[in-house]
CHARMM internal coordinates of N, CA and C (Angstrom, degrees):
IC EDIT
DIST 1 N 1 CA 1.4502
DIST 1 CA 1 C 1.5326
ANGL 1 N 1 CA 1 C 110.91
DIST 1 C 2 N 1.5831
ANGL 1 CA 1 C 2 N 110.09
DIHE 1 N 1 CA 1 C 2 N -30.97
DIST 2 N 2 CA 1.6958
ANGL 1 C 2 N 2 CA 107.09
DIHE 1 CA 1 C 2 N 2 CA -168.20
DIST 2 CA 2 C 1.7552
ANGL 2 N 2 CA 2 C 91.34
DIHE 1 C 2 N 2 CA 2 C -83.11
DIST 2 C 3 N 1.0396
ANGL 2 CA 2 C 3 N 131.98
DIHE 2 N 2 CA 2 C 3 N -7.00
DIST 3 N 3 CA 1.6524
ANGL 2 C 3 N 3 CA 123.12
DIHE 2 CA 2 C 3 N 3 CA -178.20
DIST 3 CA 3 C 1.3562
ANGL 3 N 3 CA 3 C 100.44
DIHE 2 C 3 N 3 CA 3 C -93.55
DIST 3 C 4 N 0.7250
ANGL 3 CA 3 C 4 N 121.14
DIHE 3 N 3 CA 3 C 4 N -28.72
DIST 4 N 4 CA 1.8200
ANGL 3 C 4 N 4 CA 138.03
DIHE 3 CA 3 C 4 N 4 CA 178.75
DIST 4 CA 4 C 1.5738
ANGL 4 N 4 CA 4 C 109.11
DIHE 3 C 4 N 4 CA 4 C -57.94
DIST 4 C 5 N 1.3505
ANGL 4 CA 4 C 5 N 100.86
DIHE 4 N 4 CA 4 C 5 N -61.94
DIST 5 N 5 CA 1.7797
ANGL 4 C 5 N 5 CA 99.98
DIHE 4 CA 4 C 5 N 5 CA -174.70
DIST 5 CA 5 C 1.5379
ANGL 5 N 5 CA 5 C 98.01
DIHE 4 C 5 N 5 CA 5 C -99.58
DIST 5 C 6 N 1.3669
ANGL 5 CA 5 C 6 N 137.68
DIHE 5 N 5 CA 5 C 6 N 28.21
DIST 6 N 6 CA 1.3347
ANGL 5 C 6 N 6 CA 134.86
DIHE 5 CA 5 C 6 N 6 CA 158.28
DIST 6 CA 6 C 1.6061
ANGL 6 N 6 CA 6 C 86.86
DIHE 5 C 6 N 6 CA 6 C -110.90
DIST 6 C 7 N 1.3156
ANGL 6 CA 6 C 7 N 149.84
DIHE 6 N 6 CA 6 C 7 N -89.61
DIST 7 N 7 CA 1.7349
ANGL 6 C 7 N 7 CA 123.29
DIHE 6 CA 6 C 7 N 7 CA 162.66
DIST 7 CA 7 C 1.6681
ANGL 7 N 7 CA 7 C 110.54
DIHE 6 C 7 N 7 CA 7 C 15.02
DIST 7 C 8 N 1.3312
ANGL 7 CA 7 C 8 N 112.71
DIHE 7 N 7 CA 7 C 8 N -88.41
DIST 8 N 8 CA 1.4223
ANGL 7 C 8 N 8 CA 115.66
DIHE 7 CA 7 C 8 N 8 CA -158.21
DIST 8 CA 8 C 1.5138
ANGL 8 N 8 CA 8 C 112.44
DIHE 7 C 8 N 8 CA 8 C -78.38
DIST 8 C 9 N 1.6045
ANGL 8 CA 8 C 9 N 107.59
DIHE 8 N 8 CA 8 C 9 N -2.04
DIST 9 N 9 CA 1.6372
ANGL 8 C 9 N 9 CA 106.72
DIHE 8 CA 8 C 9 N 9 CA 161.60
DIST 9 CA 9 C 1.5824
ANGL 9 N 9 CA 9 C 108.21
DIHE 8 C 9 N 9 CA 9 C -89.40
DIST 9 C 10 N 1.2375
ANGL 9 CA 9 C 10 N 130.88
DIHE 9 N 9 CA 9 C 10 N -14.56
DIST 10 N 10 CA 1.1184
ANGL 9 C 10 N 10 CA 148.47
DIHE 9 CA 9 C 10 N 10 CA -159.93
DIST 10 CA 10 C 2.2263
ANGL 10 N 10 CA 10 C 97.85
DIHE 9 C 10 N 10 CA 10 C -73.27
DIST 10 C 11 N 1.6574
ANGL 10 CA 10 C 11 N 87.45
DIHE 10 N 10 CA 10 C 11 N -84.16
DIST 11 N 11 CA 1.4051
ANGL 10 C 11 N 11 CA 114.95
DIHE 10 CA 10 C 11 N 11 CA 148.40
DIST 11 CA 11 C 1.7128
ANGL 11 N 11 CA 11 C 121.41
DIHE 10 C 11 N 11 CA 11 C -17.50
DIST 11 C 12 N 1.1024
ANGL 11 CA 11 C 12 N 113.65
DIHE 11 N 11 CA 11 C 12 N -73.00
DIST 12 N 12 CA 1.3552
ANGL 11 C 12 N 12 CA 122.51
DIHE 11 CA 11 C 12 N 12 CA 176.87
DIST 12 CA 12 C 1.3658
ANGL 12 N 12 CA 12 C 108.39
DIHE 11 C 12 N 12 CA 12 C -59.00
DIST 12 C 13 N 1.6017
ANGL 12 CA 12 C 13 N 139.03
DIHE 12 N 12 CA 12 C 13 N -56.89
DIST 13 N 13 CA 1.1657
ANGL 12 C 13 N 13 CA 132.34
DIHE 12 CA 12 C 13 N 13 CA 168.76
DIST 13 CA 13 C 1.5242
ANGL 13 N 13 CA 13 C 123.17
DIHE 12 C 13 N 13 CA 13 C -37.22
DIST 13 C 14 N 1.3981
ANGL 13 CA 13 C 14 N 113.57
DIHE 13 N 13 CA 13 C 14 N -45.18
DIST 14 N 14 CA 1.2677
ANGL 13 C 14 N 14 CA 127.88
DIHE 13 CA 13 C 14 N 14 CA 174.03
DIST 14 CA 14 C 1.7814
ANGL 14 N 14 CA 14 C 122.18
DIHE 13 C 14 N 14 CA 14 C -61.90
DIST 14 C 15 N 1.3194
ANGL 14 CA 14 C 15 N 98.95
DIHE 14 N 14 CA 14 C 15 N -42.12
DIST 15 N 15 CA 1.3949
ANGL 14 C 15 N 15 CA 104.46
DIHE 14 CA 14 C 15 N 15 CA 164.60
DIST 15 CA 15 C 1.5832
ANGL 15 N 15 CA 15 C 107.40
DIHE 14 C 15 N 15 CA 15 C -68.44
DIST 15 C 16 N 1.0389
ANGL 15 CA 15 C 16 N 135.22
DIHE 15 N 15 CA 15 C 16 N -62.20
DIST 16 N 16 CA 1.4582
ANGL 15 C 16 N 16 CA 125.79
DIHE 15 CA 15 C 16 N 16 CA -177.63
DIST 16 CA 16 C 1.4450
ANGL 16 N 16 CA 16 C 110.51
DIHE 15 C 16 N 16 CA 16 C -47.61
DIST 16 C 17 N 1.4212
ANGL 16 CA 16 C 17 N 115.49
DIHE 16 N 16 CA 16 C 17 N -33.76
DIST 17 N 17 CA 2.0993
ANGL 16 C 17 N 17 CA 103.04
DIHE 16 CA 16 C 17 N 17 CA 162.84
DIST 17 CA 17 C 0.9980
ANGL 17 N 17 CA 17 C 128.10
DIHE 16 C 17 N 17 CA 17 C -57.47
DIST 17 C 18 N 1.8119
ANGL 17 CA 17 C 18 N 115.23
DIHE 17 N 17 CA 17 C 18 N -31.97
DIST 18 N 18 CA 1.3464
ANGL 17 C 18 N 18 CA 123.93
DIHE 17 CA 17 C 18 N 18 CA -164.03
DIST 18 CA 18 C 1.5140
ANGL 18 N 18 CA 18 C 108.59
DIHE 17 C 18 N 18 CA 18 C -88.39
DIST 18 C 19 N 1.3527
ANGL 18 CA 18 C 19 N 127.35
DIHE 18 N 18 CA 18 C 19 N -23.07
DIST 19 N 19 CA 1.4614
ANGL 18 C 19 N 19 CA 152.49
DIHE 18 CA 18 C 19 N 19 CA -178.41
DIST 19 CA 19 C 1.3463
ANGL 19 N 19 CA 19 C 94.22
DIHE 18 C 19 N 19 CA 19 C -39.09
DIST 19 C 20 N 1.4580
ANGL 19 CA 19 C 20 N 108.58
DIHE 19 N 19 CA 19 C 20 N -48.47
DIST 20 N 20 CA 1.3942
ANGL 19 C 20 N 20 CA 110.59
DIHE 19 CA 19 C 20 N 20 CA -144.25
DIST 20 CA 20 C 1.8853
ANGL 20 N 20 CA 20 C 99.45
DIHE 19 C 20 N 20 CA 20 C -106.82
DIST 20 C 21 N 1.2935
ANGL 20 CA 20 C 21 N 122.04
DIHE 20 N 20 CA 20 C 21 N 22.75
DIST 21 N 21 CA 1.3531
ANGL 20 C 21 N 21 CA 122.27
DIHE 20 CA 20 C 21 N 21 CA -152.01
DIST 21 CA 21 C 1.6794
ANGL 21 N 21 CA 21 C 82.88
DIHE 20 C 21 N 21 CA 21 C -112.86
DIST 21 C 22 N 1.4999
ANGL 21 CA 21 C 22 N 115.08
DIHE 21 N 21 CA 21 C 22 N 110.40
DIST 22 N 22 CA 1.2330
ANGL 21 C 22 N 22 CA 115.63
DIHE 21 CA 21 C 22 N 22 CA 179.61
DIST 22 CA 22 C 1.9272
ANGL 22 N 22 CA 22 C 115.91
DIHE 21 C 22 N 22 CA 22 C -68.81
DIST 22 C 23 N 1.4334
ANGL 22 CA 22 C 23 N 101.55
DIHE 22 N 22 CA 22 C 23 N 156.76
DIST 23 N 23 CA 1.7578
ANGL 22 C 23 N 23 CA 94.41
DIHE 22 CA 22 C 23 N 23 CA -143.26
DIST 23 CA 23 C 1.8587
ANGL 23 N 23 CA 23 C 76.26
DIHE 22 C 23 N 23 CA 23 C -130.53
DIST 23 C 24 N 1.4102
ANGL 23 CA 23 C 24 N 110.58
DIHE 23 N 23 CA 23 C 24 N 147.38
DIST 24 N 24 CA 1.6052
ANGL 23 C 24 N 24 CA 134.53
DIHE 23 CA 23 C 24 N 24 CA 162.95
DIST 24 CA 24 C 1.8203
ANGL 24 N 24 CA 24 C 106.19
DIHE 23 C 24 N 24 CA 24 C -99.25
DIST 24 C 25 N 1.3827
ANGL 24 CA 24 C 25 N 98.87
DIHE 24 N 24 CA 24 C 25 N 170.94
DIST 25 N 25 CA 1.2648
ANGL 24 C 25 N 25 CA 110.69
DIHE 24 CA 24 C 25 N 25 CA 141.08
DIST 25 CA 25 C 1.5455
ANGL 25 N 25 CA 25 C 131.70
DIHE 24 C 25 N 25 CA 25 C -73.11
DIST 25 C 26 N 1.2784
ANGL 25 CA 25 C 26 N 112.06
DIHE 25 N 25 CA 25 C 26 N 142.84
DIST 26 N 26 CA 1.5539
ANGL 25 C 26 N 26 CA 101.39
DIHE 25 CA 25 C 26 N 26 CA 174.79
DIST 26 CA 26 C 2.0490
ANGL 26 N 26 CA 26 C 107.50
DIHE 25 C 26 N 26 CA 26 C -60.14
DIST 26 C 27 N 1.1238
ANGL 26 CA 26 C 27 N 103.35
DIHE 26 N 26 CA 26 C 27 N -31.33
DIST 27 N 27 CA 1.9642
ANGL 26 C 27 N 27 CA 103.47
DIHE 26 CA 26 C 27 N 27 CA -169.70
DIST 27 CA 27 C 1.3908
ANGL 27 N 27 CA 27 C 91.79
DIHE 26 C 27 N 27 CA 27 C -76.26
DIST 27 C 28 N 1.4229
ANGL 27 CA 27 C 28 N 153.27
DIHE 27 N 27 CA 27 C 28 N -35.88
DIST 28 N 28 CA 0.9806
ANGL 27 C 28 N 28 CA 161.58
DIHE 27 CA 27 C 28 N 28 CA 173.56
DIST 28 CA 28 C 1.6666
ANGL 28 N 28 CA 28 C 106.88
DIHE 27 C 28 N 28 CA 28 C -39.95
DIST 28 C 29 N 1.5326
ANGL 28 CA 28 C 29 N 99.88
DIHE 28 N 28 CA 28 C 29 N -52.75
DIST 29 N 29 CA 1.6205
ANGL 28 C 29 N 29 CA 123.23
DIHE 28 CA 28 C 29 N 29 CA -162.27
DIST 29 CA 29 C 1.1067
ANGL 29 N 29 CA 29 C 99.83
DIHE 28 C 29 N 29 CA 29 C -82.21
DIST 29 C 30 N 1.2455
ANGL 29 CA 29 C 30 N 136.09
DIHE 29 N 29 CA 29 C 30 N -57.82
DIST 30 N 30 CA 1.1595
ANGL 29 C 30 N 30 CA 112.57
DIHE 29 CA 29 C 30 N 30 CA 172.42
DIST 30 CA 30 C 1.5601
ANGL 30 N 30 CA 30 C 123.39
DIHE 29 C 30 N 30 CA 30 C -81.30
DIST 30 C 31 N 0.7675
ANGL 30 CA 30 C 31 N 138.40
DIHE 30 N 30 CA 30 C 31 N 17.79
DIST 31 N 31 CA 1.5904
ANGL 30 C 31 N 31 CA 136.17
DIHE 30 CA 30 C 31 N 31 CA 158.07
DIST 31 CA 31 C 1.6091
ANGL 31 N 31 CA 31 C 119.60
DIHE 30 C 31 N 31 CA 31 C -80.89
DIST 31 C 32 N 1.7901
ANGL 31 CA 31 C 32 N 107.92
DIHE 31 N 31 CA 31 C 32 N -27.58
DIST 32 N 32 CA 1.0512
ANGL 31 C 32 N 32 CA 112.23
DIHE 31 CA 31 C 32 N 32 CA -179.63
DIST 32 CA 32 C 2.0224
ANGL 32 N 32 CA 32 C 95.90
DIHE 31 C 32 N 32 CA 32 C -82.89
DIST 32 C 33 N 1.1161
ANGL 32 CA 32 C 33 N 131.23
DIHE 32 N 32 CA 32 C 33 N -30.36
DIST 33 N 33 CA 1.2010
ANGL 32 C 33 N 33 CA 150.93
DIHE 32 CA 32 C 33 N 33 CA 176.89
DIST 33 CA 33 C 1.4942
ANGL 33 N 33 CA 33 C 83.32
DIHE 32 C 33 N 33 CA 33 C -53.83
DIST 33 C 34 N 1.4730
ANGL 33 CA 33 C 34 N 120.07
DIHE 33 N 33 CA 33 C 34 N -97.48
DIST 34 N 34 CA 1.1529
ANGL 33 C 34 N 34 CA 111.40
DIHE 33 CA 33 C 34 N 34 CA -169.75
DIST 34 CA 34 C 1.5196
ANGL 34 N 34 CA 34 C 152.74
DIHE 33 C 34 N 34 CA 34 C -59.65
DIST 34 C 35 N 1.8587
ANGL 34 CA 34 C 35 N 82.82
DIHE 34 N 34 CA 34 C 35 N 19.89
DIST 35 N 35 CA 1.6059
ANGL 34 C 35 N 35 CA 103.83
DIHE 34 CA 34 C 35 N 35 CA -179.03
DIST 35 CA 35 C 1.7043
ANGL 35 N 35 CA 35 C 94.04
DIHE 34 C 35 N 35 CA 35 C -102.13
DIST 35 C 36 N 1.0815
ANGL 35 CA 35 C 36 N 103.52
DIHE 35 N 35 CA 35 C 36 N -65.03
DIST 36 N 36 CA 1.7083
ANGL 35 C 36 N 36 CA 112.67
DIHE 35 CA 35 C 36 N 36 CA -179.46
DIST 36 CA 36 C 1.8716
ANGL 36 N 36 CA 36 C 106.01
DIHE 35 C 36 N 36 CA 36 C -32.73
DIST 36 C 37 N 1.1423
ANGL 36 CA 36 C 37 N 118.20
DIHE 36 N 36 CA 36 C 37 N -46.29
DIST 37 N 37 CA 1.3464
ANGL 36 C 37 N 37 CA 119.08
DIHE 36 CA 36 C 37 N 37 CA 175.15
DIST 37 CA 37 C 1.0523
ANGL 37 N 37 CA 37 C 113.76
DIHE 36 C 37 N 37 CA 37 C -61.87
DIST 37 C 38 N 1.4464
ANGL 37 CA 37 C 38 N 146.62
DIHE 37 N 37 CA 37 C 38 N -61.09
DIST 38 N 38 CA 1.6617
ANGL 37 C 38 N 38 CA 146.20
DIHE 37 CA 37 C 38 N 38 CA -164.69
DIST 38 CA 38 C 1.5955
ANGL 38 N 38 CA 38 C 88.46
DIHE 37 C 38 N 38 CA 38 C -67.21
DIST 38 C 39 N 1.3269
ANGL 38 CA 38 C 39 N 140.84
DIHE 38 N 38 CA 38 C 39 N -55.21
DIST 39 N 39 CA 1.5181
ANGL 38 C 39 N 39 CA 158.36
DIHE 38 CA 38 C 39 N 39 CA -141.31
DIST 39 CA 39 C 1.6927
ANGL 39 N 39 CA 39 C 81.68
DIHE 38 C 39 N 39 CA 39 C -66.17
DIST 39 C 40 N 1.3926
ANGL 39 CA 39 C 40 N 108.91
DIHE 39 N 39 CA 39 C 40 N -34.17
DIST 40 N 40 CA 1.8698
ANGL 39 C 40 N 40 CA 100.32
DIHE 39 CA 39 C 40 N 40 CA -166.86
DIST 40 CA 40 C 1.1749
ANGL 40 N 40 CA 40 C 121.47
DIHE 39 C 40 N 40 CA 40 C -118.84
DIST 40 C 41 N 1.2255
ANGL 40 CA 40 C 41 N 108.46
DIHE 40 N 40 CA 40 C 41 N 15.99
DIST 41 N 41 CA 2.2798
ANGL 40 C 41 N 41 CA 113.44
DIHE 40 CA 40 C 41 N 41 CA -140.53
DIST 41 CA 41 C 1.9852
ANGL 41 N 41 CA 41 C 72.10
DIHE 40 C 41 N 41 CA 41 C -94.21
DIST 41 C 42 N 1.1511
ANGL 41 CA 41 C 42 N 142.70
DIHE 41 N 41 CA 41 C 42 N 9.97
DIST 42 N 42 CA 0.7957
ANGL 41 C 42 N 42 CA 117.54
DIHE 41 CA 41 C 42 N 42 CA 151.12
DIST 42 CA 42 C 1.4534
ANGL 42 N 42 CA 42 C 139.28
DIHE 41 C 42 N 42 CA 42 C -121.05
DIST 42 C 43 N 1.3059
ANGL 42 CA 42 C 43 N 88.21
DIHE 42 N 42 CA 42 C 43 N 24.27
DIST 43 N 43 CA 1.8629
ANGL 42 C 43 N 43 CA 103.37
DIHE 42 CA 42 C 43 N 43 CA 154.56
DIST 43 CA 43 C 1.5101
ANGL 43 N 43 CA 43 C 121.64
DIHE 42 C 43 N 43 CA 43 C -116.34
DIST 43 C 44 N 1.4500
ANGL 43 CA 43 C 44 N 99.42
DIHE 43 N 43 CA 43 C 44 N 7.02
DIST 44 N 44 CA 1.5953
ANGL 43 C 44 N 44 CA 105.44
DIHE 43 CA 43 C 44 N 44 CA 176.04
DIST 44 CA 44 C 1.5155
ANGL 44 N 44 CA 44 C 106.53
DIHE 43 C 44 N 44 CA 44 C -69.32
DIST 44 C 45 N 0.9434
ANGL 44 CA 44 C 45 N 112.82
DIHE 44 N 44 CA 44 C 45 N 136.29
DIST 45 N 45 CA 1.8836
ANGL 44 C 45 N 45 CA 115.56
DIHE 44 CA 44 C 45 N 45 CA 177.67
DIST 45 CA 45 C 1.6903
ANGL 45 N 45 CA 45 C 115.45
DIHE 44 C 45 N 45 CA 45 C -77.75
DIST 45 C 46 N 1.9515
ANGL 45 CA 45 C 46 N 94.40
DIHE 45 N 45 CA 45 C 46 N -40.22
DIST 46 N 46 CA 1.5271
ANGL 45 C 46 N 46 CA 106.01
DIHE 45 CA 45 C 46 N 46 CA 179.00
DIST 46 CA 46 C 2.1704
ANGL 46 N 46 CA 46 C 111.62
DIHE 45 C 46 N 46 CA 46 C -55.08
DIST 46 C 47 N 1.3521
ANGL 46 CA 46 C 47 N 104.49
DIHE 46 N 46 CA 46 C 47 N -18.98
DIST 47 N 47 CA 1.3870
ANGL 46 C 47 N 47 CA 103.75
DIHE 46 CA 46 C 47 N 47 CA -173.38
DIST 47 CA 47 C 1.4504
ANGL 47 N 47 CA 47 C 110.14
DIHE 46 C 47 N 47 CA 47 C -99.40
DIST 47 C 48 N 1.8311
ANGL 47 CA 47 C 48 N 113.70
DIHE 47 N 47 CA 47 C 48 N -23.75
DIST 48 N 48 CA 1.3707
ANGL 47 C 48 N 48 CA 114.10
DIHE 47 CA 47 C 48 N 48 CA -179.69
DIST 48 CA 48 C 1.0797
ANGL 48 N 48 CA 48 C 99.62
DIHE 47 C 48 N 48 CA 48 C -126.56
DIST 48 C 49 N 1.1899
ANGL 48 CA 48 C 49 N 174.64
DIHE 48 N 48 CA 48 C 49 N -3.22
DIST 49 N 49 CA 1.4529
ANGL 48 C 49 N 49 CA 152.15
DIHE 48 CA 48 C 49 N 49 CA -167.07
DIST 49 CA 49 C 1.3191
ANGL 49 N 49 CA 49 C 83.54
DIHE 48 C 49 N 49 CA 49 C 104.36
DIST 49 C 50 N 1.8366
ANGL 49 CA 49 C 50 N 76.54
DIHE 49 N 49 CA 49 C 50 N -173.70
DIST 50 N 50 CA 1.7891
ANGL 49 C 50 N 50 CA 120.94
DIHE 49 CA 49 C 50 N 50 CA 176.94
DIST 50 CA 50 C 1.3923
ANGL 50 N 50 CA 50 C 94.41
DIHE 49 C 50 N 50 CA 50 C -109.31
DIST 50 C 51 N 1.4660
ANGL 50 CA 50 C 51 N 123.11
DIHE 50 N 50 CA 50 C 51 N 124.19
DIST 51 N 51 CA 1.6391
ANGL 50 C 51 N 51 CA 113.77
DIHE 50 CA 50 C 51 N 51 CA 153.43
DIST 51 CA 51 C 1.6889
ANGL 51 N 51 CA 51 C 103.83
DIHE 50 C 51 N 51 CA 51 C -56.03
DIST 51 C 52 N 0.6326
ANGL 51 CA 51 C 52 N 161.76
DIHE 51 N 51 CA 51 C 52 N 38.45
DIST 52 N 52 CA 1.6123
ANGL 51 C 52 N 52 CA 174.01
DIHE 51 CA 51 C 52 N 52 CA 141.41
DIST 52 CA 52 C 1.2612
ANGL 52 N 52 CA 52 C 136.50
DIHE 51 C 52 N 52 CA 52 C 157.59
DIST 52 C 53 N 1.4852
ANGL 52 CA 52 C 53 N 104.90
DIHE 52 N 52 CA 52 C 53 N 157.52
DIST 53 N 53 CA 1.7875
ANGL 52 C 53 N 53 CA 103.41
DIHE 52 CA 52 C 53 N 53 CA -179.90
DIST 53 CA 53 C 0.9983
ANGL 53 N 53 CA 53 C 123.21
DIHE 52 C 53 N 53 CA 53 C -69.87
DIST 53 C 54 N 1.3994
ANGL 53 CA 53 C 54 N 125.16
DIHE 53 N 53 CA 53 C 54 N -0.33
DIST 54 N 54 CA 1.7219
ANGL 53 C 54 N 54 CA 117.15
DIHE 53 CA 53 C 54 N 54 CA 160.74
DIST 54 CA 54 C 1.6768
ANGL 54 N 54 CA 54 C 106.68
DIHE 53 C 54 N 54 CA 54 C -69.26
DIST 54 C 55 N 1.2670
ANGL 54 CA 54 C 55 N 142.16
DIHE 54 N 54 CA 54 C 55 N -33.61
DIST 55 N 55 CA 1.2918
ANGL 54 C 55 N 55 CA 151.14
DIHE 54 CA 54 C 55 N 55 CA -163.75
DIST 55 CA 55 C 1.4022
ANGL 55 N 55 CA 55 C 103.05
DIHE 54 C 55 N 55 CA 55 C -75.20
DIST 55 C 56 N 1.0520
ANGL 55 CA 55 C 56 N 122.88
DIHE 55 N 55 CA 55 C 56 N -56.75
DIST 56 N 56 CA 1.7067
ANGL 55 C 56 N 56 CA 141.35
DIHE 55 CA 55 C 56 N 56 CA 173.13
DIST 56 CA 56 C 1.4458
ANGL 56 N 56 CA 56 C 127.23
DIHE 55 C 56 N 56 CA 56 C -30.53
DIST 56 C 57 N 1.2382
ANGL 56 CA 56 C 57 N 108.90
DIHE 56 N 56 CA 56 C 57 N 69.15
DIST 57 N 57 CA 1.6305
ANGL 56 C 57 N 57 CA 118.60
DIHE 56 CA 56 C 57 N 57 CA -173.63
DIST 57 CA 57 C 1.8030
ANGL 57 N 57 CA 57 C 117.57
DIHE 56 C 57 N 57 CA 57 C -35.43
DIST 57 C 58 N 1.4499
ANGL 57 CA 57 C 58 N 98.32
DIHE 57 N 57 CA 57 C 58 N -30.26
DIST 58 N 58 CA 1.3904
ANGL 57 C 58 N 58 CA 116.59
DIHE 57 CA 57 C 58 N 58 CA 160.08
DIST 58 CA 58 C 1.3249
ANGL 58 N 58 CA 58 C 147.49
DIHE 57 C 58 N 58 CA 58 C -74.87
DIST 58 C 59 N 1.2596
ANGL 58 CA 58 C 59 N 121.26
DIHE 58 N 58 CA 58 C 59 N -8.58
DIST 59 N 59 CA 1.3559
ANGL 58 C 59 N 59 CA 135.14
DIHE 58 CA 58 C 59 N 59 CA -168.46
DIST 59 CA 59 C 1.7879
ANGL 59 N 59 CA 59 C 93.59
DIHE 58 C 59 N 59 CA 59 C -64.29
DIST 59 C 60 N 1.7065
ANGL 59 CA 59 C 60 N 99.60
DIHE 59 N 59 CA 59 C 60 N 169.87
DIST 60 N 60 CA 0.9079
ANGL 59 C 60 N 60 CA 131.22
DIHE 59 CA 59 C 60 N 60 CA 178.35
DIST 60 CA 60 C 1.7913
ANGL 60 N 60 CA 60 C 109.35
DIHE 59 C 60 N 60 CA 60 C -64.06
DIST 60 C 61 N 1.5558
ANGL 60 CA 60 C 61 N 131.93
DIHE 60 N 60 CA 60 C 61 N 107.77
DIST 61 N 61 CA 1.7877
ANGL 60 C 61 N 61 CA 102.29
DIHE 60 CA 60 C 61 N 61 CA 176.16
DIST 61 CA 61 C 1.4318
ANGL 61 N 61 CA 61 C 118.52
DIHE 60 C 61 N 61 CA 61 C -86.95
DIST 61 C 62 N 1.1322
ANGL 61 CA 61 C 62 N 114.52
DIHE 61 N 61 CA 61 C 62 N 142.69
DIST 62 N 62 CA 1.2449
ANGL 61 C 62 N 62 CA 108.28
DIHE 61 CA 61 C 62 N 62 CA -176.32
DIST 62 CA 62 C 1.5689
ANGL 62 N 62 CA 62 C 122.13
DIHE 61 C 62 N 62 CA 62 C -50.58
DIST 62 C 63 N 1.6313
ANGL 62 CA 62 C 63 N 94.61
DIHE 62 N 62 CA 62 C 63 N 136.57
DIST 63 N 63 CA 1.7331
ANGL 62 C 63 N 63 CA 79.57
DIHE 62 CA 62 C 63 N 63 CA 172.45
DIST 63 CA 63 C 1.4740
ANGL 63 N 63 CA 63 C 130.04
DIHE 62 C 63 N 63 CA 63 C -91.22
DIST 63 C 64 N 1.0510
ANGL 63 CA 63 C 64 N 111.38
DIHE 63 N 63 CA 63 C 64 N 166.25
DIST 64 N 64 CA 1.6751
ANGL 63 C 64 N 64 CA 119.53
DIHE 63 CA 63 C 64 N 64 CA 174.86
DIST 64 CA 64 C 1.4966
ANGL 64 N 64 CA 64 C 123.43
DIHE 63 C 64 N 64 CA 64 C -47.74
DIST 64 C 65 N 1.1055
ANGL 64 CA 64 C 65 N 121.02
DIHE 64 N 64 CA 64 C 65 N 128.30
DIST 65 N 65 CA 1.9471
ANGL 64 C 65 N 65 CA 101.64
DIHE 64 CA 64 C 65 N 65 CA 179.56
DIST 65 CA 65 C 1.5957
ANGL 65 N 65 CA 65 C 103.77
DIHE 64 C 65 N 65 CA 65 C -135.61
DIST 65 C 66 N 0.8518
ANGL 65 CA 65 C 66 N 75.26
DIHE 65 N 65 CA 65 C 66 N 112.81
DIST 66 N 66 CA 2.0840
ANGL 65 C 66 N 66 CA 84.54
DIHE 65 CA 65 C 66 N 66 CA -176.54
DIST 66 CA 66 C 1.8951
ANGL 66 N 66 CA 66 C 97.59
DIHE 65 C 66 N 66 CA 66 C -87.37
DIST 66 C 67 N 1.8448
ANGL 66 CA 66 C 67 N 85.01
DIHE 66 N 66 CA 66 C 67 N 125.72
DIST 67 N 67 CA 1.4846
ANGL 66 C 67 N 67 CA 101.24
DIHE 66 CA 66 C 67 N 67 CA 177.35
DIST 67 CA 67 C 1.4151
ANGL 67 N 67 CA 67 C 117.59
DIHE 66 C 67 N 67 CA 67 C -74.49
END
COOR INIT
IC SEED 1 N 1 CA 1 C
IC BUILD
């Protein structure tokens, strides 16, 4: 019983944080979503490239070559 109402004091504390967690609309949310995206789609790399393969977190690393 004492794990029980330390649980639902647990719970209850947590709700009193969230009370206060200011809340949107979801159509709201994504409009601001789909503003932030066009605002950047041109520094995204996934839509344009790399201005070069030094920049490219992905590139190939060179391999090792034993003489």
């Amino acid at each position: 019983m004492a794990a029980n109402l330390q649980q639902q004091r647990i719970i209850n504390h947590q709700l009193r944080r969230e009370v206060d967690v200011p809340r949107m609309q979801v159509s709201e949310a994504c409009l601001l979503i789909m503003k932030y995206i066009s605002d950047h789609e041109s520094d995204d790399c996934l839509l344009n490239g790399f201005t070069s393969q030094k920049v490219n977190p992905f590139r190939e690393k060179a391999s090792c070559a034993i003489l």
